[in-house]
N, C-alpha and C positions, 0 to 999 in steps of 0.2 A: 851109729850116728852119721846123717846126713853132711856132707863137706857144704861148706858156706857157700857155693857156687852154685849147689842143686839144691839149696832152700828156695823156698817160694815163700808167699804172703802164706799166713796159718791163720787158721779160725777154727774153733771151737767145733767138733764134730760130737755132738754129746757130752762126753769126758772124755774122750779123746782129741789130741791134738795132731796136725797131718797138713801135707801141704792142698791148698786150695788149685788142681790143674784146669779147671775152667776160668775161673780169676785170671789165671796166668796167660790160658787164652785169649781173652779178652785182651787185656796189657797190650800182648804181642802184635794184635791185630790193629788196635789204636794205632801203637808205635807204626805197623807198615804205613799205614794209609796216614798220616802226617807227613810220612819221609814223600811217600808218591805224590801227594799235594803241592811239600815245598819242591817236589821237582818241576813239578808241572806248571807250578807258577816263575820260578827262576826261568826255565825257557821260554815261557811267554812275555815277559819282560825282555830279554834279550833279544828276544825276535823283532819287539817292537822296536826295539832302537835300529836294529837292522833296516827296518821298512823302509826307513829317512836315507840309508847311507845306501852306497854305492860304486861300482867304477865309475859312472857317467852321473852329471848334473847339470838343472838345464834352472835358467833365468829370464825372464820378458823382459827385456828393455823398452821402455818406452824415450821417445826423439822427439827433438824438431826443430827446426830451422827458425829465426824470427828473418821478418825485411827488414836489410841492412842496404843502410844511403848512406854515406859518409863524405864527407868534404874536408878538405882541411888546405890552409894556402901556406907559402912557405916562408912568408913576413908577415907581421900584422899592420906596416905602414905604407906608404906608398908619397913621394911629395914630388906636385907638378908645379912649375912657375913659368906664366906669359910671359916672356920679357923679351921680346925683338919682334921686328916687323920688317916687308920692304916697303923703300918709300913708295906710295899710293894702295898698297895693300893694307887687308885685313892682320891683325896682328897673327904671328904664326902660330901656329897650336905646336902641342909638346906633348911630345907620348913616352911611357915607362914597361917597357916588359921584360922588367927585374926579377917579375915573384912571378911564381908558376904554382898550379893548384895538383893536389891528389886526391882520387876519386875512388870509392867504391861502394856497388849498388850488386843485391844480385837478384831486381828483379828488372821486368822488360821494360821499354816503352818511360822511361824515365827523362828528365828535363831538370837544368840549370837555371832557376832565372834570377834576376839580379833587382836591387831597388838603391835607393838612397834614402835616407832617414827624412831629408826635408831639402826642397828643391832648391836649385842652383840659385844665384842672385839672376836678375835679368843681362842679357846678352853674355851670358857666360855656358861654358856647355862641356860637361863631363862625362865622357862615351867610354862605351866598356867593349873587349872582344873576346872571348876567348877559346882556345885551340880546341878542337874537338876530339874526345878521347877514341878510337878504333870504333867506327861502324857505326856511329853516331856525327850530326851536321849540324856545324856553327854558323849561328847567323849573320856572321860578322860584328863589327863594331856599331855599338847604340849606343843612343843618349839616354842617361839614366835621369829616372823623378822616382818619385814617389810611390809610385806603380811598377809592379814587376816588367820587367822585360823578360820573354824568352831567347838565351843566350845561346843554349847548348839543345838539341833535340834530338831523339833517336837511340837514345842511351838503355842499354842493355846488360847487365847481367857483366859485370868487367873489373879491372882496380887496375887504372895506372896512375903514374906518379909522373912531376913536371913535366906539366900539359901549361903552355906560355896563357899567363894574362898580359894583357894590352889596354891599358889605363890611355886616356886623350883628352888634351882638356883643349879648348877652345875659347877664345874672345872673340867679342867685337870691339869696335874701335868705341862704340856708345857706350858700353859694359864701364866705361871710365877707370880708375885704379880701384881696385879689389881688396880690401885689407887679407891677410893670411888668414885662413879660415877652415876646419874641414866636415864631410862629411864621412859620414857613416853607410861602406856599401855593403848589404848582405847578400850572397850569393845563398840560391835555396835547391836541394836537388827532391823534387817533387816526382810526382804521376805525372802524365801528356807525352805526348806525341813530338 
């Protein structure tokens, strides 16, 4: 009697009974070529994940810069009052450069200009100056309306911080008494020369 180790599949050999060695052939050859399959696809899975990974890994960044104008003053009030004269003159004008402005642009060829929301009363006059930031030229002191003035010109690519405004108000003696009143200046840093 065969030990249960060296039995094989049995089938019918006329009236005899025997083990099947081609049967078992078969089996044995299945079983390799399954194992050689699952090898062959486990390293192929492994490798692809490999593909991805690395010592070194590389990224595109993409950038960009936007124009950047910026203004900002360092009060938001400013108050002037006429109130003296010599005798025979015009009454005196009164100026204030309390507040000072910070600037940054970083592109070239840039300009300050200035307006007032709605113009002065008659014989009265509200001039504006102010300091010009590095390598850039003030126009001095103007009379503001309605309409921009060019303040500052020449303004290039910079950020500094109190840079003097100089507010100036003026009467005339016809201008009569003025009730308290204000305007509205906006200062604009634009394109121009």
């Amino acid at each position: 009697m065969q030990a249960a180790s060296d039995q094989c599949h049995l089938i019918p050999r006329g009236r005899r009974w025997g083990p099947n060695k081609k049967q078992n052939k078969t089996n044995d050859m299945k079983t390799k070529i399954k194992s050689i399959a699952a090898a062959i696809l486990t390293a192929g899975i492994l490798s692809l994940g490999s593909a991805f990974a690395g010592p070194t890994a590389t990224q595109t960044v993409t950038y960009a810069v936007s124009a950047i104008n910026e203004l900002a003053v360092s009060a938001p009030t400013v108050s002037l009052t006429v109130n003296s004269a010599t005798p025979g003159s015009a009454p005196n004008s009164v100026s204030d450069s309390s507040t000072s402005y910070d600037i940054t642009t970083n592109e070239v060829g840039q300009k300050i200009t200035a307006a007032i929301n709605s113009d002065m009363p008659s014989g009265v006059t509200l001039s504006l100056g102010l300091a010009a930031p590095t390598g850039a030229t003030s126009a001095g002191t103007l009379a503001l309306s309605t309409s921009a003035v060019d303040l500052v010109t020449g303004i290039s690519t910079l950020n500094e911080t109190g840079k003097t405004i100089t507010y100036t108000l003026a009467a005339t003696s016809a201008a009569g008494v003025v009730a308290s009143a204000s305007k509205t200046v906006t200062l604009t840093i634009t394109a121009g020369l």
